[in-house]
LOKEDO-354556 format. One line per field, with one value per residue (C-alpha): residue in three letters; x, y, z. Coordinates in steps of 0.5 Angstrom, whole numbers, plus 500, padded with zeros to 3 digits. Layout:
N
gumi: (ALA/...) $
x: (X/...) $
y: (Y/...) $
z: (Z/...) $
END
This chain:
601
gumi: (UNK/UNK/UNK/UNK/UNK/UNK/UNK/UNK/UNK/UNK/UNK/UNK/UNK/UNK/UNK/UNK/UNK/UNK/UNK/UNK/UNK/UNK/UNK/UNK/UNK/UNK/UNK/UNK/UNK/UNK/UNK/UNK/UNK/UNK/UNK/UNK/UNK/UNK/UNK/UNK/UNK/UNK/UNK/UNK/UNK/UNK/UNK/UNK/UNK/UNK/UNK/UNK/UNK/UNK/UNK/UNK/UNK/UNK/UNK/UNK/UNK/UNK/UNK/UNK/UNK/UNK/UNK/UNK/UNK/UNK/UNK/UNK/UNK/UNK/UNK/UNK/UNK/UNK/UNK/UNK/UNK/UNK/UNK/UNK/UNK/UNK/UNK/UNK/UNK/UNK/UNK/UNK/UNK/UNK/UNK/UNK/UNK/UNK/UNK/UNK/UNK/UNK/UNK/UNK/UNK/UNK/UNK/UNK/UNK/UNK/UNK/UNK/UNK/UNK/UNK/UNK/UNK/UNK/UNK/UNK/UNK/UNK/UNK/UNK/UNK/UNK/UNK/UNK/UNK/UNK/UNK/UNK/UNK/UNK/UNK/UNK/UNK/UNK/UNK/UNK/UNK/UNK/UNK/UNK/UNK/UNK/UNK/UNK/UNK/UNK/UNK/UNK/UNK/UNK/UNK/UNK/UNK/UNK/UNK/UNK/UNK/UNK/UNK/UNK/UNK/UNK/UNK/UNK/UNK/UNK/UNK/UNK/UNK/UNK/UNK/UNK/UNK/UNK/UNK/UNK/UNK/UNK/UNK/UNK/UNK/UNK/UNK/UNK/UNK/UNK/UNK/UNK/UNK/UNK/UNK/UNK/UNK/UNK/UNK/UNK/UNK/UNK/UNK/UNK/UNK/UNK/UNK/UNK/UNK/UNK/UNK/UNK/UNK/UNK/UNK/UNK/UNK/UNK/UNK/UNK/UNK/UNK/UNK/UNK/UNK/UNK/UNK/UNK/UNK/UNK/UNK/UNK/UNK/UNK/UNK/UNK/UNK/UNK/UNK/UNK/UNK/UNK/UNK/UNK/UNK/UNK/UNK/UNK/UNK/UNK/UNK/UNK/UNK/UNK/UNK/UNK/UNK/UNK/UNK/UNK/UNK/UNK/UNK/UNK/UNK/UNK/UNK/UNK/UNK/UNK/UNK/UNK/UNK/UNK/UNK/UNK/UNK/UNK/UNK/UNK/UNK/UNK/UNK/UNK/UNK/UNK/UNK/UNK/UNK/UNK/UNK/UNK/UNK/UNK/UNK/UNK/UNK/UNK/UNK/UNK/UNK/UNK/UNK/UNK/UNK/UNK/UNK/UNK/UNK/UNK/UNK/UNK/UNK/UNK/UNK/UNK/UNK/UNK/UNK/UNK/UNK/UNK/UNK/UNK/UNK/UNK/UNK/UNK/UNK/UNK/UNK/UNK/UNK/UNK/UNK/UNK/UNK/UNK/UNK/UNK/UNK/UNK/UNK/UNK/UNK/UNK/UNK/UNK/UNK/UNK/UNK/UNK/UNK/UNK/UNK/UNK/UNK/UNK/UNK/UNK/UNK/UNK/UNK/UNK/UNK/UNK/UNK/UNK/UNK/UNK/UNK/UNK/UNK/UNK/UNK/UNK/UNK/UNK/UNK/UNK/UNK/UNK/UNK/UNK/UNK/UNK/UNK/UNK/UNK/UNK/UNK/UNK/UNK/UNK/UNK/UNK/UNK/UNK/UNK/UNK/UNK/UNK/UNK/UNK/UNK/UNK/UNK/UNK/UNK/UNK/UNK/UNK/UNK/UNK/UNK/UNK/UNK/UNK/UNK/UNK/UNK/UNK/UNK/UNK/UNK/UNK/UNK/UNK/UNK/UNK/UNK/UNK/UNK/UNK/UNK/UNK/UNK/UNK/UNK/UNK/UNK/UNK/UNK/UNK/UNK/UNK/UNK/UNK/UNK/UNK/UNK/UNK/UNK/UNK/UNK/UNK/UNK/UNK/UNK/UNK/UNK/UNK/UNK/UNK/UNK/UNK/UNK/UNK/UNK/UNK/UNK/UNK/UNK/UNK/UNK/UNK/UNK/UNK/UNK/UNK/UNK/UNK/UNK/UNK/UNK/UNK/UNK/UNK/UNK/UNK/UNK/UNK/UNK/UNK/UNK/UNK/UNK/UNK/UNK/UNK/UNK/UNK/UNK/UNK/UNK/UNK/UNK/UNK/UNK/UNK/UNK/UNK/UNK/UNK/UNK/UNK/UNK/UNK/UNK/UNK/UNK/UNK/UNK/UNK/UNK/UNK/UNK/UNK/UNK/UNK/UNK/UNK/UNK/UNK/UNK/UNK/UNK/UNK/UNK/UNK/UNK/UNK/UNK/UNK/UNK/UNK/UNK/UNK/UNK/UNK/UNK/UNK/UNK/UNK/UNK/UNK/UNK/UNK/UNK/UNK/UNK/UNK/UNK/UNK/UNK/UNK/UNK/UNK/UNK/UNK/UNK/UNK/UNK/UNK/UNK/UNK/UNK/UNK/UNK/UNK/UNK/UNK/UNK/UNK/UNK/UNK/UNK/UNK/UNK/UNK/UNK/UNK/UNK/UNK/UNK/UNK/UNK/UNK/UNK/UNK/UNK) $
x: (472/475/474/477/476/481/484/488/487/480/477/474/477/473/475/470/473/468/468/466/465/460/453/451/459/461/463/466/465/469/470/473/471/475/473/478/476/476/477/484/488/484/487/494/493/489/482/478/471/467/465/459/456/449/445/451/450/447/452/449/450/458/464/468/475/477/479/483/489/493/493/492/491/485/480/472/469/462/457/455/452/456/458/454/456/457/455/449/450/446/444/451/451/452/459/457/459/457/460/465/464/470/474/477/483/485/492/497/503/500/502/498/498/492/493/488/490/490/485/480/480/479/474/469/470/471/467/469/465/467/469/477/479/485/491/492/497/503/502/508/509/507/500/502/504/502/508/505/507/507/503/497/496/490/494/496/489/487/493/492/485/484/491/487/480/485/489/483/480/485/485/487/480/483/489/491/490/495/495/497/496/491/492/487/489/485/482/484/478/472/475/473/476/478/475/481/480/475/477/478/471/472/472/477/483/488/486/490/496/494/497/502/503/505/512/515/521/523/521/518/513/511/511/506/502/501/499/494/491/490/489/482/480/479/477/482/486/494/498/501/494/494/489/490/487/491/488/491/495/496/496/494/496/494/498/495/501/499/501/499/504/506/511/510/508/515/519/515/515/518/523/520/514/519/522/515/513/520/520/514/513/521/521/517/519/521/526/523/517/513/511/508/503/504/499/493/496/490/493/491/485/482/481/479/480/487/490/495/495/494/499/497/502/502/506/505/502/508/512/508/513/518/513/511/518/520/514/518/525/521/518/511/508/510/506/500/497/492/492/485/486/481/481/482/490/487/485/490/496/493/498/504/503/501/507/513/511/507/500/493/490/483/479/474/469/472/465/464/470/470/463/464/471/468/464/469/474/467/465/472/475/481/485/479/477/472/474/469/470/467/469/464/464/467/465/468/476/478/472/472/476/475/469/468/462/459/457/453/446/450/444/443/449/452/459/464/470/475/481/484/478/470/465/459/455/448/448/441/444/451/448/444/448/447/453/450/455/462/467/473/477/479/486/490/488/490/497/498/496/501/506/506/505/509/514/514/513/510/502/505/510/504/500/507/507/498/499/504/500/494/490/486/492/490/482/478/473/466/469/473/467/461/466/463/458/452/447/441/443/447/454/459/464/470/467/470/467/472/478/485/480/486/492/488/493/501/501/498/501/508/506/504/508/508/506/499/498/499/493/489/489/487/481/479/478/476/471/468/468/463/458/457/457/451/447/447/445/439/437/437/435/440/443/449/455/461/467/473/479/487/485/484/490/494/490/487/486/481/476/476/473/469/466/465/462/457/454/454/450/446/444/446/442/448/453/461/464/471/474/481/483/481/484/485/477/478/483/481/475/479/482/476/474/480/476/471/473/475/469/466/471) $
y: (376/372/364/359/352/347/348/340/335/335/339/346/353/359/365/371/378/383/389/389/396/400/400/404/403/401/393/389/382/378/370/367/360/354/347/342/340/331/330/333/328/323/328/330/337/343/345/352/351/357/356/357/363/362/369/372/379/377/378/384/389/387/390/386/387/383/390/393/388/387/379/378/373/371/366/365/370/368/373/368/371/372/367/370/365/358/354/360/365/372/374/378/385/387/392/398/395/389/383/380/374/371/366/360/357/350/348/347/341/342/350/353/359/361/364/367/369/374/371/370/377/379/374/377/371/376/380/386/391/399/399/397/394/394/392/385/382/380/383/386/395/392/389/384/377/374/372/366/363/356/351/348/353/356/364/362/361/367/372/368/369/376/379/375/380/386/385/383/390/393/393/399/403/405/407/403/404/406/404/399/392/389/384/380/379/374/378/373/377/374/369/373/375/383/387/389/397/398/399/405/408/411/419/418/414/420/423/419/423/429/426/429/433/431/432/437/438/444/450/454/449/449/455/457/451/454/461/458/453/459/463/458/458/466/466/470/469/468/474/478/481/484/487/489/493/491/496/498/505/503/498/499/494/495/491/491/491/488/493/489/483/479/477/470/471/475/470/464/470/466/470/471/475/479/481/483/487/490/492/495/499/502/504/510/507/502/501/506/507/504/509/508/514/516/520/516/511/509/508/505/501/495/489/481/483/486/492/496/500/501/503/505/502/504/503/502/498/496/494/487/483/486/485/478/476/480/475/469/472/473/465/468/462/459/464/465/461/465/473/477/481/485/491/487/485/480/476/478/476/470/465/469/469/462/460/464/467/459/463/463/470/469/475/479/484/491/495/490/491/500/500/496/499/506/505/501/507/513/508/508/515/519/519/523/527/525/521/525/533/539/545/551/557/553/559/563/562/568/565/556/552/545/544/537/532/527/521/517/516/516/513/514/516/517/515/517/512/516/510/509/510/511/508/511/507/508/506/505/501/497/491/494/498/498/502/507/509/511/514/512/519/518/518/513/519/524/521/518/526/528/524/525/533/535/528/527/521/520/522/527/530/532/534/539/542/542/547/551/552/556/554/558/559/552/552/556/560/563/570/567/566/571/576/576/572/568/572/568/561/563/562/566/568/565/557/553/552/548/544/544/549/554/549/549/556/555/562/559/553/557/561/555/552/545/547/550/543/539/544/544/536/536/541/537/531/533/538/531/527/532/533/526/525/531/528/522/525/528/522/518/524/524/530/528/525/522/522/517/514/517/521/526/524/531/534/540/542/538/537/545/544/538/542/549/544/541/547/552/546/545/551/549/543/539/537/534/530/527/522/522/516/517/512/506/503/497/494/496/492/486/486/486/480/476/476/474/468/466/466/462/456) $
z: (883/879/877/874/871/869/862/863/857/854/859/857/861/863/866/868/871/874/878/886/886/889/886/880/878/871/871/865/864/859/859/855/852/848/846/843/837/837/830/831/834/827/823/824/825/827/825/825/829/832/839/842/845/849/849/845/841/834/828/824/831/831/827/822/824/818/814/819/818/824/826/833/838/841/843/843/848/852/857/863/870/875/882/888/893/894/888/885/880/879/872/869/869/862/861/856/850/847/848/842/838/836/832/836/831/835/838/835/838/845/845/850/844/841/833/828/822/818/813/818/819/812/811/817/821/827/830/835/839/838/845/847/852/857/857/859/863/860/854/851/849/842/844/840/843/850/855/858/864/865/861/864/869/870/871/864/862/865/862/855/854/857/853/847/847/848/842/838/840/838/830/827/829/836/840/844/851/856/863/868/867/869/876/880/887/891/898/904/909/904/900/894/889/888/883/877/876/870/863/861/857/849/852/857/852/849/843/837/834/828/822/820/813/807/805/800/797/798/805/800/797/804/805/799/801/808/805/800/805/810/805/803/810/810/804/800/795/796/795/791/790/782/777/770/765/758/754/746/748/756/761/768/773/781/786/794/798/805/812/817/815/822/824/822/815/814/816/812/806/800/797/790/793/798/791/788/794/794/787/785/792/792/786/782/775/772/766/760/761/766/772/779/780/787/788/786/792/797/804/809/805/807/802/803/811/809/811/805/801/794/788/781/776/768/762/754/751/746/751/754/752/756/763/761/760/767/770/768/770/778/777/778/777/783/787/782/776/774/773/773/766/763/756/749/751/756/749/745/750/753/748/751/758/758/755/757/763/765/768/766/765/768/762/764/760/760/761/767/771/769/773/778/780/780/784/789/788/790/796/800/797/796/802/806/800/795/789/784/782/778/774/778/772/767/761/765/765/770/775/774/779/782/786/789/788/792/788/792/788/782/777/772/770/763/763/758/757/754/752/745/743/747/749/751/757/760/767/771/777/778/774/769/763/756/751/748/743/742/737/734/735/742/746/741/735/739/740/733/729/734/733/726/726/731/731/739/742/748/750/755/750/746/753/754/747/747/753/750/742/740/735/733/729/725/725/722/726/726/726/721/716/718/721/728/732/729/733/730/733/738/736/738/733/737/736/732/724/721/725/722/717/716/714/707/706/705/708/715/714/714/720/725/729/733/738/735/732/737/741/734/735/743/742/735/739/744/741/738/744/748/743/741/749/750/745/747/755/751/747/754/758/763/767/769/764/768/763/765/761/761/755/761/764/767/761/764/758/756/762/762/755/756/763/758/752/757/762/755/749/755/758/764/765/764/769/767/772/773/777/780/778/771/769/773/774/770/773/780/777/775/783/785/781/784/791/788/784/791/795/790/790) $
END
């Protein structure tokens, strides 16, 4: 039903649309309200006034539209009851939003127009409940000025004051609301008036528009923002996936190179990581010195919820500045700002990654990522077979051959880490550990007296020549002194008394060649290793001595010597245990610290 007041000279106009729908449907009421201010004609110009609202929600539950900063026109808005008959009135149903409050700004020149300006929005003089309203009649696609018929009619009054609540409701905090205009016809059975289809609810408007994402410069900025977004979500890091163990002889890199690559995540690849991948999964070598150990490759794991396989990467030492420069030449840093590195070239590059190759290395405790590699690399296996092996008969060299071991219980372990030098760890659990000892002869000491004696230049040079020497024909024996066996201790007379105890004579020195050096050097250091290993088992009363390190990189001859070392000193009570990934632990270690950190972030 519509009503109408008159709305000429000094008379105040009102208007009050209601539903007439079946009982129990939703009604809305809004009448809108104004007083023309007598002081305006005294004093030239208009004057901004409240109306009043009798029985109007208090102004503590209504939301102050100031902060959202569109101007909108409007008048002041009361809830009365509606007419249900001749000359009576029943109570008004109340709509499910409370009423609104509003400003009321006076004419101007005459104008049926109505302003409120945009300080009065920002001072909370205006007042809207969180519920929009409908479309208007008259109102442009812009919502933002009325279109007004002619003045002094009530239709006017009618269209003015129902777009003004509209375009007030819809401040910024809402879309607005999409449907036909509102239109009242009057009934010519009843007399009444028919009632305008009800405003729609919050639920039923169309959801506003997803904000759009920020712009960036360039398609691979974006790209790289992607991946690391759906990266966070999954809690993993972005790829390329990398870990390093910089040790003083070698560092060791393992790189997880992704099988199950869709093909969206293809086509969005940025061009840098696609060389990466391309490089180091094609190639064997890389320039001089740097070799992918294919056989130690792990296929078909399973990593952060990823599937690939798994390379294994080393290269000298000495030539760090050559990858720390290739790092910035394949711009790196766009794809990664923080590397996990672990062994003492971690601290000791750290300046030069930072700034030639613009990345940060994330330093990690060398003995930490060992242990929690070994037992990453002994849970997943080699290829389906067992990481960990044995030497079964190892005093008997017609009868001794590789046995595997299953390494599930592991504690206490005794691990032996043979690098440059060697460090002895008791392990109790995969958190508790102490180091026991170590000894300063270890692979880098091998290497350096082989350089030196024989003039070779690489570890596995040395190795060459090692299987192809004797030395016996360098160190003095048991034999040599007592002529036999020292029956009385148990030593037999092919043991050795004194390493290098022969080249005290010319006529030896003279006889030997580099070969017979090379292996005196292997069996010296390696001799050392074991019994300061043994000892400790014993101190710690431990039966199973891992011994790890690419010290025992294709170096036969010292694991049968460690095995045989272990199983006669001990009588048999002592069991030497290998690893086929010798080497490699502690960066597997530094990967794993790579999911790690992004878990906690």
């Amino acid at each position: 039903m519509l009503k109408l007041v008159g709305v000429s000279g000094g008379l105040n106009w009102a208007c009050s649309v209601a539903g007439t729908g079946p009982r129990g449907e939703e009604e809305a009421a809004f009448e809108v309200s104004r007083l023309r201010d007598q002081r305006e004609s005294s004093r030239g110009g208009p004057e901004r006034g409240y109306t009043e609202i009798p029985n109007s929600a208090p102004a503590s539950e209504m939301l102050g539209a100031g902060a959202a900063g569109s101007t909108r026109r409007g008048q002041g808005v009361e809830e009365v009851g509606e007419s249900a008959g001749e000359g009576e009135e029943r109570p008004a149903h109340h709509p499910p939003a409370p009423a609104l409050r509003l400003l009321n700004r006076k004419q101007r020149g005459g104008s049926e127009e109505r302003k409120t300006s945009e300080n009065d929005l920002q001072a909370g003089r205006l007042s809207r409940s969180p519920r929009a309203a409908p479309q208007a009649p008259g109102m442009s696609d812009r919502g933002a000025q009325p279109e007004r018929p002619a003045a002094h009619s009530p239709g006017a009054a009618a269209a003015t004051g129902v777009a003004a609540v509209n375009g007030l409701l819809h401040n910024g905090f809402h879309q607005p609301p999409i449907q036909q205009p509102l239109l009242c016809h009057r009934s010519s059975a009843s007399g009444g008036d028919a009632a305008p289809p009800r405003p729609q609810l919050p639920s039923e408007l169309p959801p506003p528009p997803l904000p759009l994402l920020p712009q960036h410069d360039s398609p691979a900025k974006k790209c790289r923002l992607r991946r690391r977004m759906d990266s966070g979500k999954k809690n993993r890091p972005p790829f390329p996936w990398f870990g390093m163990d910089i040790g003083g002889t070698l560092v060791k890199l393992v790189y997880f190179e992704p099988k199950d690559i869709t093909a969206e995540e293809e086509q969005e690849e940025v061009e840098n990581l696609k060389s990466i991948r391309k490089y180091l999964t094609s190639n064997t070598a890389y320039g001089k010195t740097g070799i992918r150990d294919v056989h130690l490759e792990l296929k078909n794991l399973t990593m952060c919820g990823r599937k690939g396989n798994l390379h294994f990467i080393r290269f000298p030492t000495c030539a760090m500045h050559r990858f720390i420069q290739m790092g910035s030449e394949k711009n790196f840093s766009s794809l990664h700002t923080t590397l996990c590195a672990t062994g003492g070239g971690a601290f000791k590059f750290e300046e030069d990654f930072r700034t030639i190759a613009d990345l940060q290395l994330h330093k990690l405790d060398e003995l930490d990522c060992l242990i929690q590699g070994l037992l990453y690399v002994d849970s997943v296996g080699f290829n389906g077979k067992p990481e960990c092996y044995y030497f079964e008969n190892p005093t008997n060299p017609e009868l001794c051959q590789k046995k595997p071991y299953c390494l599930d219980n592991p504690y206490p372990m005794l691990l032996v880490n043979m690098g440059s030098g060697v460090s002895i760890l008791a392990v109790y659990s995969k958190d508790n550990y102490k180091r026991v000892t170590g000894t300063s002869l270890g692979g880098g000491t091998f290497l350096g007296l082989c350089c030196l004696l024989t003039g070779c230049e690489t570890f596995e040079e040395a190795l060459e020549m090692a299987a192809k020497g004797d030395s016996t024909n360098v160190d003095k024996l048991v034999k040599d002194i007592y002529g036999g066996d020292y029956e009385r201790f148990g030593l037999q007379g092919s043991a050795v008394a004194s390493s290098f105890g022969n080249m005290m004579s010319k006529e030896k020195r003279d006889s030997i060649s580099k070969e017979d050096l090379a292996r005196a050097t292997l069996v010296t250091i390696t001799n050392n290793i074991g019994s300061i290993a043994r000892m400790c088992a014993l101190n710690e009363n431990i039966d199973r001595v891992v011994f790890v390190g690419n010290f025992l990189r294709i170096n036969m001859v010292s694991m049968k010597l460690l095995a045989y070392a272990m199983d006669f000193w001990s009588k048999g009570q002592l069991k030497a245990l290998f690893l086929e990934h010798e080497g490699y632990f502690g960066a597997v270690g530094a990967l794993l610290e790579l999911f790690k950190m992004t878990d906690e972030q």
